[in-house]
N, C-alpha and C positions, 0 to 999 in steps of 0.2 A: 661815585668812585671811578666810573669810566673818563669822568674826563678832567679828572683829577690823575691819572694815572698814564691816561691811554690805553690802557686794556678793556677789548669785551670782554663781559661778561666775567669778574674779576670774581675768587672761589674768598666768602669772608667767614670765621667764626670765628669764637669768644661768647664770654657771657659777663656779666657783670652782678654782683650781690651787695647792695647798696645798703644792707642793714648789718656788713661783716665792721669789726673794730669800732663797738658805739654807736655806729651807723655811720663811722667815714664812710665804707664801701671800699671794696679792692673788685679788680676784674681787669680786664683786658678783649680786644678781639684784633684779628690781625685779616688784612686784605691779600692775596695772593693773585700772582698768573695762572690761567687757568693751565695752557700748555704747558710743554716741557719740563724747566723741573721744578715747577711750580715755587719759582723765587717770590721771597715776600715783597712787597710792594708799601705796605701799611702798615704801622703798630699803633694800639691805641692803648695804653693800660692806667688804671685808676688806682692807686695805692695809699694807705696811710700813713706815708713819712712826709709830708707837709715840708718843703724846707724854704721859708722864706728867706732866710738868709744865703743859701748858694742862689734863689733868684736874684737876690740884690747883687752877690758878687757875678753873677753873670751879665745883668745888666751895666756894670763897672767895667767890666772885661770887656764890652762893645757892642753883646748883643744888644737887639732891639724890642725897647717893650712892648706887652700885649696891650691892645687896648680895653679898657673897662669890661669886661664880660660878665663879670657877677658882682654885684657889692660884698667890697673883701678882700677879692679877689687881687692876686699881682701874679705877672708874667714874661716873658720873654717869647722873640722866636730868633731863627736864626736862616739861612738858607746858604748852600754853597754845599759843597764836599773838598776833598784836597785834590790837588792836580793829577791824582792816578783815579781818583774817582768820578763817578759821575752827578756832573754841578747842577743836577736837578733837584739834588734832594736839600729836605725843607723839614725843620721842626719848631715846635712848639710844647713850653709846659707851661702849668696853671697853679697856681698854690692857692688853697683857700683853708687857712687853719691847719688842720693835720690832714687836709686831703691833698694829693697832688695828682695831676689830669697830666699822661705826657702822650703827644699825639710826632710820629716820624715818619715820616714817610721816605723811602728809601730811593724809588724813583717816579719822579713826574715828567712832565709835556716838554720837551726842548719848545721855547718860544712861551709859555707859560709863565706869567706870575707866581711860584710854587708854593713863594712864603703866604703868599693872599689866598692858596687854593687850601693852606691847612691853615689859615687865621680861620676863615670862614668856617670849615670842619669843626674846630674850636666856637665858634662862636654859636656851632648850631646845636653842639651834643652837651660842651660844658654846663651850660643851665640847669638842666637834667640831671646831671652824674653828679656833680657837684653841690649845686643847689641843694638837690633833694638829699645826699648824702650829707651834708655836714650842718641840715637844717638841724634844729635844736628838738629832740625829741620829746616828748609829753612823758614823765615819769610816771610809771604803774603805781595807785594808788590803794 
């Protein structure tokens, strides 16, 4: 997170329960500064409203797809903010069935690749949340 962000020692919770909704899983956790007044830096949240189709219209719209992350799986990410903002920030979502992964980060590294600092976050956590969330469960017999 440090150099994804620029902040030491950056303050994170959240939790995740991977067996809520059938086992999509819902949760979230968010990264903060640690100083002053602790602006958020990271959101990360796992939810069950799946929406492939606002992914396809958002990659119609111009974002750029994710690459392959889980078999299933489709995505986007985006990077930039508006001209009053600050054009570090960089997001990503993941649709896999009725799970959706969105990962934002609010701000990163002036000089930084940001869209690549949260593909990668994506690529290291979605496996995990997702995978394991929307694997096909074993029915109690």
């Amino acid at each position: 997170m440090e150099l994804m962000t620029g902040v030491r020692a950056p303050i994170a919770s959240g939790d995740f329960n991977l067996s809520f909704g059938d086992g999509i899983g819902v949760g979230g956790c968010a990264v903060y500064q640690r100083t002053g007044e602790q602006k958020k830096l990271l959101d990360i949240d796992l939810t069950p409203r799946g929406g492939e189709d606002w992914v396809k219209a958002q990659l119609e719209a111009g974002d750029k797809p994710l690459p392959e992350i889980v078999p299933g799986g489709i995505g986007f990410y985006t990077q930039g903010g508006t001209v009053d903002t600050d054009r570090t920030m960089a997001g990503a979502v993941l649709v896999r069935g009725k799970a959706q992964l969105f990962i934002g980060m609010s701000r990163g590294v002036d000089g930084r690749d940001n869209a690549a600092d949260v593909i990668a976050l994506m690529k290291l956590i979605a496996p995990k949340l997702i995978t394991d969330a929307t694997a096909p469960r074993k029915k109690k017999g």
